[in-house]
C-alpha positions, 0 to 999 in steps of 0.5 A: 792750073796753068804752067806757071803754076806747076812750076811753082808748085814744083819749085816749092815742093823742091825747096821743101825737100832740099831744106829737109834734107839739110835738116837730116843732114844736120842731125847726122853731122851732130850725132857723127860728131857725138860719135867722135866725141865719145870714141875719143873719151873710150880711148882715152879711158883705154889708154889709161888703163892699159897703163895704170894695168902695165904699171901693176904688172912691173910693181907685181913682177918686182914682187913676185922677183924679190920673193925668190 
């Protein structure tokens, strides 16, 4: 092989790495954004619980109130 063809070789090995790379960093990126996504919607289901758990905690306090 002469110099010119290492050099392509090499190129073409480089550029088979790097479009790699992007792929694996595509992936990350969805799955990071899936990730973010569900974190969200937990949060969300937490917000709302805690105040559907606030609002029986009043509606329980004015019970156990009125009974004395």
């Amino acid at each position: 092989m002469s110099a010119a063809d290492d050099a392509g070789h090499e190129i073409k090995l480089s550029a088979e790495q790097q479009t790699s790379a992007v792929e694996q960093i595509t992936i990350a990126a969805g799955e990071a954004a899936r990730i973010t996504r569900k974190t969200e919607a937990d949060a969300v289901q937490t917000r709302n619980t805690a105040a559907h758990l606030s609002s029986l905690s009043r509606d329980l306090r004015h019970i156990v109130g009125a009974s004395y």
